[in-house]
C-alpha positions as CSV (number, residue, x, y, z in Angstrom):
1,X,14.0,15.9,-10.2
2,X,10.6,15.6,-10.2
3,X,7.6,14.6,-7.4
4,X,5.8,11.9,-8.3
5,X,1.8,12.2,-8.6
6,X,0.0,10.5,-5.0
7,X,-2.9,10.5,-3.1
8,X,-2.9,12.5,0.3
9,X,-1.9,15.8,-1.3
10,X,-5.1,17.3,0.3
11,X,-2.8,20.7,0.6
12,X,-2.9,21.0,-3.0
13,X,-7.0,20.6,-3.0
14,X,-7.4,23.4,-0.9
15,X,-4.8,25.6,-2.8
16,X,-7.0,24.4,-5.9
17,X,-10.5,24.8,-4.4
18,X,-10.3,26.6,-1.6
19,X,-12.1,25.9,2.0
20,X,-10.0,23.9,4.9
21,X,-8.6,20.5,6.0
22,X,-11.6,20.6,8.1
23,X,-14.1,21.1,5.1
24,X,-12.3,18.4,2.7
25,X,-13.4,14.1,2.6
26,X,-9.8,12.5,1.3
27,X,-10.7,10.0,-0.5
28,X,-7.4,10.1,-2.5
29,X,-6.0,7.1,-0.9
30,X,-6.2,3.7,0.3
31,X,-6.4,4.0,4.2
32,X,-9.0,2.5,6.0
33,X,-11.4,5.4,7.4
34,X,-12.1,3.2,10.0
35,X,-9.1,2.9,12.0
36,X,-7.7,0.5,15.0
37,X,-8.5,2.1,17.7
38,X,-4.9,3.1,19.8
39,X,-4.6,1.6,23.0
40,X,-3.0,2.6,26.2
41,X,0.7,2.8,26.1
42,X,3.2,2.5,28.4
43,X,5.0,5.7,28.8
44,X,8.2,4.0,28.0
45,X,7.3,3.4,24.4
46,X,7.6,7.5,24.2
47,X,10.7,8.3,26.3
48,X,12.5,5.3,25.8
49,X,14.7,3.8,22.8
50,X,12.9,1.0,21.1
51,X,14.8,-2.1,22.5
52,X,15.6,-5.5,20.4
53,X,13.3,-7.6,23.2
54,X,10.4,-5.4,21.9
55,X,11.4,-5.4,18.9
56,X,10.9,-8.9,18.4
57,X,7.4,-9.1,20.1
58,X,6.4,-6.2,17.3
59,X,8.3,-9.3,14.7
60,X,6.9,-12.7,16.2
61,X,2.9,-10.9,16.4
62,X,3.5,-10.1,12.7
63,X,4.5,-13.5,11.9
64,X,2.1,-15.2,13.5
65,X,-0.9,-13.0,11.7
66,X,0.4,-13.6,7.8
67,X,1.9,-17.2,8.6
68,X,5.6,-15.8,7.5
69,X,8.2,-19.0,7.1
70,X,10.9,-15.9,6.5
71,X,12.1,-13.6,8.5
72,X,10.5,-10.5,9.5
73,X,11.9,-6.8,9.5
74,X,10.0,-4.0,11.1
75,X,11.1,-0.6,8.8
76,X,9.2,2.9,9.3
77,X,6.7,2.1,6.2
78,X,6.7,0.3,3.4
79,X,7.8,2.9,1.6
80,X,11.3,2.9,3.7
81,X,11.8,-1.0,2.2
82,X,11.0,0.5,-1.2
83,X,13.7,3.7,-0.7
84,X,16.2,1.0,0.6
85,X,15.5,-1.4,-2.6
86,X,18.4,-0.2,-4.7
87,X,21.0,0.0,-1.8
88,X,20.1,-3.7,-0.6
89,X,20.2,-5.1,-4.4
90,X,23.8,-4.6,-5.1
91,X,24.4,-5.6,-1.5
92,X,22.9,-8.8,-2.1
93,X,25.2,-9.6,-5.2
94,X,23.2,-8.8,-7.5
95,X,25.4,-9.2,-11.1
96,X,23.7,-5.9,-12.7
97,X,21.3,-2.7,-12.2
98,X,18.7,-3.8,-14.4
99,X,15.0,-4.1,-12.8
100,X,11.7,-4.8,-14.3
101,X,8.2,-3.9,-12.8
102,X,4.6,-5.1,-14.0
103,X,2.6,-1.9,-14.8
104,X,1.2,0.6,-14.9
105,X,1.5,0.8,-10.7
106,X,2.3,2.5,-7.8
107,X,4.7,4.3,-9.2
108,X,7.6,4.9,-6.4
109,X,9.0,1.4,-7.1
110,X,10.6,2.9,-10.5
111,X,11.1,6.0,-9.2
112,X,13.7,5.7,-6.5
113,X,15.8,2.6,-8.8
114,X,16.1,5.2,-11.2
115,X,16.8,8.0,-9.3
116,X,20.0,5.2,-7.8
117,X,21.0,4.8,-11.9
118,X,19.1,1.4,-12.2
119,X,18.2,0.5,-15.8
120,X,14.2,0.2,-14.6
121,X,12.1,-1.7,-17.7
122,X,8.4,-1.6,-17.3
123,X,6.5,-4.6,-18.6
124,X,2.9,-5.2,-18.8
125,X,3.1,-9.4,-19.1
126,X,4.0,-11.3,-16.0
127,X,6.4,-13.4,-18.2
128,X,8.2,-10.7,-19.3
129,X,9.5,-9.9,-15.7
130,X,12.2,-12.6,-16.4
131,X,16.0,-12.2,-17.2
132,X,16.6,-9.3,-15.1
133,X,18.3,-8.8,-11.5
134,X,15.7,-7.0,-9.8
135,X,11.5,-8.5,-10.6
136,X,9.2,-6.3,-8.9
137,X,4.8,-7.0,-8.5
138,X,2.6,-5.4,-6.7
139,X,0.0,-8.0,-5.8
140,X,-3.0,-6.9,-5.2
141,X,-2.2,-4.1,-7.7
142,X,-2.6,-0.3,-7.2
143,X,-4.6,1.2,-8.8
144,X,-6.7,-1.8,-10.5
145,X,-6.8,-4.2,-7.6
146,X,-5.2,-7.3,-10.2
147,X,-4.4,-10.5,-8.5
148,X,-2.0,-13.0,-8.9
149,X,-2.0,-16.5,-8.0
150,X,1.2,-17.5,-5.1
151,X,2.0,-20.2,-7.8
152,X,2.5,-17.7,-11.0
153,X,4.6,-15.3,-8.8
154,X,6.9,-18.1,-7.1
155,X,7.5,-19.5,-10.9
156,X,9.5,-16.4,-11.3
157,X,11.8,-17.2,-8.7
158,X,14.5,-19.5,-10.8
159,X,14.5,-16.8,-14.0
160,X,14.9,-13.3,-11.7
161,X,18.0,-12.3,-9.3
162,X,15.3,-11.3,-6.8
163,X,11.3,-10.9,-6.8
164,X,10.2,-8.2,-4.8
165,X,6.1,-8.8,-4.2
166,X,4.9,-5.2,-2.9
167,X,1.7,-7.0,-0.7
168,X,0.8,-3.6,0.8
169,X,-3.0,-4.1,0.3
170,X,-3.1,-7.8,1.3
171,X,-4.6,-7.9,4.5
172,X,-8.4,-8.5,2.6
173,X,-7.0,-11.0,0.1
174,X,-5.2,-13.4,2.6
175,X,-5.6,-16.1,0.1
176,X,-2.6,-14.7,-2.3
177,X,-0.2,-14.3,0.0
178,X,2.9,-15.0,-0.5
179,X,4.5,-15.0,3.1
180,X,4.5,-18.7,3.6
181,X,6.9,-19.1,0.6
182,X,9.1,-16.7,2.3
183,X,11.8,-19.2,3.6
184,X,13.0,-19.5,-0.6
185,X,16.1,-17.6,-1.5
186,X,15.5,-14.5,-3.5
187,X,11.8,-13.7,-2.8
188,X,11.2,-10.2,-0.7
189,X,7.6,-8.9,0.4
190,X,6.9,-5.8,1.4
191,X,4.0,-5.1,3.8
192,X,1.9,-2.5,5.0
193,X,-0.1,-1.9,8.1
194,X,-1.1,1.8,8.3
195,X,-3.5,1.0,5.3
196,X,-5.6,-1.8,6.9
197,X,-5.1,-0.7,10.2
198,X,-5.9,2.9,9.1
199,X,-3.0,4.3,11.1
200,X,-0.6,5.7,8.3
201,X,0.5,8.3,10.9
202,X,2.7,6.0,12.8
203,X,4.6,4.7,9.5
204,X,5.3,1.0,10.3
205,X,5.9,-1.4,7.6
206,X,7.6,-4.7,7.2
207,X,9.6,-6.5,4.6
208,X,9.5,-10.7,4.5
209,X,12.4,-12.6,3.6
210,X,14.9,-15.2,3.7
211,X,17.1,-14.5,7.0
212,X,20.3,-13.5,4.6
213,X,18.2,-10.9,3.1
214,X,16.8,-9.5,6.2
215,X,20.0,-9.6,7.4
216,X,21.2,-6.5,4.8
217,X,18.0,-4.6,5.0
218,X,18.6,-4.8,8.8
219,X,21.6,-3.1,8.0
220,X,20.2,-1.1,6.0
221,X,17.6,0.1,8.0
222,X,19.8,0.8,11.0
223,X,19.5,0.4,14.6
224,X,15.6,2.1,15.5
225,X,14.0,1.8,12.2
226,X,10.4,2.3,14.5
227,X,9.1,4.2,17.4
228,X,8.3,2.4,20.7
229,X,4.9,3.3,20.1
230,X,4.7,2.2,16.6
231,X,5.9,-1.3,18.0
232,X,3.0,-1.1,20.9
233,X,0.3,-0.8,18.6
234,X,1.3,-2.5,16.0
235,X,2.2,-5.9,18.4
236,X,-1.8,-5.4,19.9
237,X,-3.4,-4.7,16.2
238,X,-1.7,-7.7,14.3
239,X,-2.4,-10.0,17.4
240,X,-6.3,-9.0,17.3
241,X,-7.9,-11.7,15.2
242,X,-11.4,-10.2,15.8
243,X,-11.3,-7.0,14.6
244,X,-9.3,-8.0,11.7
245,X,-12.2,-10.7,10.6
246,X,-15.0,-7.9,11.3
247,X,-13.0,-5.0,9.3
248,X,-12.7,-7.1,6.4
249,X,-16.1,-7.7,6.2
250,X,-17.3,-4.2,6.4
251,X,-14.4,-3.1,4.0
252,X,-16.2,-5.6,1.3
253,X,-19.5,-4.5,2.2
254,X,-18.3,-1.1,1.9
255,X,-16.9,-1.2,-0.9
256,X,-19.4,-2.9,-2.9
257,X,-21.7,0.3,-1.4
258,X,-19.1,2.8,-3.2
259,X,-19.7,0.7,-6.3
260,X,-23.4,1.3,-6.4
261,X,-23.2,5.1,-5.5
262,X,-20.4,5.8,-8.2
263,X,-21.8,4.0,-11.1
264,X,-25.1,6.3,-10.5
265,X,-22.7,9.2,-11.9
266,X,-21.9,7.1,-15.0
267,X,-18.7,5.3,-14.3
268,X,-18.1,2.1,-14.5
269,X,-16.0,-0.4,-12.3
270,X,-12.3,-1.1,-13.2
271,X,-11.5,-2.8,-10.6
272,X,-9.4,-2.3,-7.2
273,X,-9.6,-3.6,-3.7
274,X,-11.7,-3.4,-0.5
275,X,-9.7,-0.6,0.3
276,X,-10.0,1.4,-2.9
277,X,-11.7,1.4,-6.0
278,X,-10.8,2.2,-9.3
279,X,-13.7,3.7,-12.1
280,X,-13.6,4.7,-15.8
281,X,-15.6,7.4,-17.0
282,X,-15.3,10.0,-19.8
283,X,-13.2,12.5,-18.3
284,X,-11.5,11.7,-14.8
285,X,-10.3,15.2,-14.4
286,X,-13.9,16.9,-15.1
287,X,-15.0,14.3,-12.6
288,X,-12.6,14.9,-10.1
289,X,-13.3,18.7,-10.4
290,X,-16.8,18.3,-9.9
291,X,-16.5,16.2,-6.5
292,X,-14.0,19.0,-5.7
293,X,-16.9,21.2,-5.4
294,X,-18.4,19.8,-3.1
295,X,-14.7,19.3,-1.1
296,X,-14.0,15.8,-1.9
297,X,-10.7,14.6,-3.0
298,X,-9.8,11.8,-5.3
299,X,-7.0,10.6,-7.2
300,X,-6.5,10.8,-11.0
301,X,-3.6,9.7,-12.9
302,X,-1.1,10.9,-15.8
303,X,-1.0,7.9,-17.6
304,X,-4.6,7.5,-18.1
305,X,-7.8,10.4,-19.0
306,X,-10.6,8.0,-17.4
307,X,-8.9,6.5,-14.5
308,X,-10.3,7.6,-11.1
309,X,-9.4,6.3,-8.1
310,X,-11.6,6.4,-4.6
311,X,-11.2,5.4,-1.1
312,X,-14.3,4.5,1.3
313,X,-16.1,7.2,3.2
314,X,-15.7,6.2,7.0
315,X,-18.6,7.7,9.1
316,X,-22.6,8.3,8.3
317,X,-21.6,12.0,7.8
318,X,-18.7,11.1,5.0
319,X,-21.4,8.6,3.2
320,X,-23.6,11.1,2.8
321,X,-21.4,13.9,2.0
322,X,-20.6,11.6,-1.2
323,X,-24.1,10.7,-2.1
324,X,-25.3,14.3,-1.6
325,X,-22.2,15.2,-4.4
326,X,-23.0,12.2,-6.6
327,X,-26.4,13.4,-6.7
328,X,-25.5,16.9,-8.1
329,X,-23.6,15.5,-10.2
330,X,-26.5,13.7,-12.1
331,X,-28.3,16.5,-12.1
332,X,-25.7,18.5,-14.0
């Protein structure tokens, strides 16, 4: 068994480059630099067990903020609905074990229905994702940022067992959600919140459903599936309307800044989201070396010898770090 390539692995830049965490800008994932900023908790969210009451204020906030007609599920990450995903299918009554995915993607969806003995069958056409038990998009798409329209995902609905829409990096693209379509039998989103909200630490994540479904991955997920202070922050952050509205601005603005700066080394824009972007350029792991120099991480990938993928720099000091590199770069 094999690890599958990610961002974060900032302990394998240092054992490659040398210098520490303290030296090193990650820019190898998708996290908003920027992060909510943690408010004061009671001191019951940390020696207390999370209770159903709270629970369900953590459920009804996130409701409310992507406009859910399903039911909501609060798991430890969106990776936890993903590890959960070949457990809940056959649960659900599912006739096979045969699962498509729309690639190339974040590649953990195929990983852990194979590693279960799922027959996993990776398309490249939206239309081919029909005739199997198990359909699975991620919409806005990692690494390229594709979108697709509510209305050519729900179409899938009558030809799939169940459509699993992986809306991690959403929160910018509010527009393509499919969350209000929620309340239809066999569609499942999974979403993130340490991404936007920059607080991957606390690993909360949330799947959208039909109430049968979240029924089984409530099961599934057993009976504290998040801290108490995991349900504290996250009820404040997805009940703050202003600073979501002013940190998607700046994310856009930000990200069209990263544009600029990267095409100055001679790569050009594939594609990606506020959050991250993805470039072309001759050799992604020349160019990946060379921001190594100057301690900067980024994220390449096996499938592909141009791909690179970048985050935003958060703070004055990070920006410049990147230009200063960028700048070397050209020169050599």
């Amino acid at each position: 068994m094999t690890l599958k390539d990610h961002g974060g692995n900032i302990d394998q830049a240092m054992a490659r480059h040398g210098g520490a965490s303290s030296d090193w800008l990650d820019l190898s994932t998708g996290i908003n630099p920027c992060a909510y900023p943690i408010p004061d908790l009671p001191s019951q969210a940390w020696s207390d067990l999370p209770t159903i009451s709270n629970k369900e204020r953590l459920h009804k906030a996130a409701k409310s903020a992507w406009s859910c007609r399903g039911e909501v599920l609060a798991v430890s990450g969106a990776q936890a609905a993903i590890q959960m995903m070949p457990h809940f299918a056959p649960a659900a009554g599912l006739p096979g074990r045969h699962a498509k995915i729309l690639t190339p993607t974040y590649n953990e969806h195929a990983n852990v229905l194979r590693l279960a003995g799922w027959n996993v069958e990776e398309v490249s056409q939206l239309e081919q994702l029909a005739d199997c038990d198990l359909a699975i998009v991620v919409n806005p798409n990692n690494p390229n940022g594709r979108l697709y329209q509510p209305e050519q995902l729900a179409a899938l609905l009558p030809h799939v067992g169940r459509l699993v829409v992986d809306e991690s990096f959403m929160d910018c693209e509010t527009g393509y959600s499919l969350t209000t379509d929620t309340d239809k039998d066999g569609l499942i989103i999974l979403r993130s919140f340490g991404k936007f909200y920059g607080l991957a630490g606390i690993r909360l994540g949330f799947v959208v459903a039909s109430p049968q479904d979240i029924r089984v991955f409530n099961q599934l997920a057993g009976p504290w599936p998040v801290s108490g202070a995991a349900i504290e922050i996250g009820t404040t952050a997805l009940s703050d309307h202003k600073w979501q509205n002013e940190t998607i601005l700046r994310l856009r603005k930000d990200a069209a800044r990263l544009d600029i700066l990267i095409q100055l080394s001679g790569a050009t824009l594939v594609g990606g989201t506020p959050l991250f972007r993805l470039y072309d350029c001759p050799n992604a792991a020349v160019f990946q070396d060379q921001l190594a120099a100057h301690h900067i991480w980024s994220r390449i990938f096996p499938y592909s010898q141009s791909f690179i993928r970048l985050g935003l720099p958060g703070s004055q000091k990070d920006w410049e770090k990147l230009e200063t590199a960028i700048k070397s770069i050209q020169k050599g």
